[in-house]
C-alpha positions in Angstrom: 46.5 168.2 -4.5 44.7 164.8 -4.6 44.9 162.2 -1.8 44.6 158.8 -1.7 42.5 157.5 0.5 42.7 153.7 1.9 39.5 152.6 4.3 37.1 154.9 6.6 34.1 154.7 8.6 31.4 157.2 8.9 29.6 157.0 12.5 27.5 159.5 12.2 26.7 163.1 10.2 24.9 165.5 12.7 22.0 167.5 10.5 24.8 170.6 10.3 27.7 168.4 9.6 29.6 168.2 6.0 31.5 164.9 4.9 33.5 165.5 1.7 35.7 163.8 0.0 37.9 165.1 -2.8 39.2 168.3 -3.3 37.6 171.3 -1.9 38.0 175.4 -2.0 35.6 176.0 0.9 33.7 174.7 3.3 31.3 176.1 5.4 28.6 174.6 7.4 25.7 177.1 8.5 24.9 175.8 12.3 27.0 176.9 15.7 26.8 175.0 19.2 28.2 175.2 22.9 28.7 171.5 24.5 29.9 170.8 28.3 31.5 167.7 28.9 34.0 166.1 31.6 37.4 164.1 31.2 36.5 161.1 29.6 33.5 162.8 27.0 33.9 162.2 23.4 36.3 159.5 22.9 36.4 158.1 19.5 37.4 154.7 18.0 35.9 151.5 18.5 37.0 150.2 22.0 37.8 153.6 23.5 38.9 153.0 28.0 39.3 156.0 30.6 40.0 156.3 33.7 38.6 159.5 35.7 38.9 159.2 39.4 37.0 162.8 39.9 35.8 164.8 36.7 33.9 168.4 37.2 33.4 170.7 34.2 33.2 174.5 34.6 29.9 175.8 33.0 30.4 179.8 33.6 30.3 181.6 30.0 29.7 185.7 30.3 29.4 185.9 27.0 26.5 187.1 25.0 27.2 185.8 21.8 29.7 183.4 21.0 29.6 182.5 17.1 27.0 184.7 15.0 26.2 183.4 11.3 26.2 185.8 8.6 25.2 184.1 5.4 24.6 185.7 2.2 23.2 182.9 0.6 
């Protein structure tokens, strides 16, 4: 079903991200990653305010493998 779409703003496209506009059946970006980040990490819009009195982020990860890409292209 088509949308209509009014203004947007791009910031930035990593080197695995996908920006598409239209219509779409899939899609599927071929890169994984793990981030740590405290309260107050990745806010978005243009005058983003916090306020974090202490902020500690818990690191421990037993996994092995988290996500594992299978492509068949």
């Amino acid at each position: 079903m088509p949308a209509i779409l009014g203004a947007f703003k791009v910031i930035n496209v990593s080197s695995g991200g996908v920006v598409h506009i239209g219509d779409v059946g899939v899609i599927a970006p071929k890169t994984t990653a793990k981030t740590y980040a405290g309260s107050g990490s990745f806010n978005t819009g243009d005058f983003p305010t916090t306020g974090n009195l202490v902020s500690s982020t818990n690191t421990n990860d037993s996994d092995i493998s988290d996500e594992n890409i299978v492509s068949g292209i």
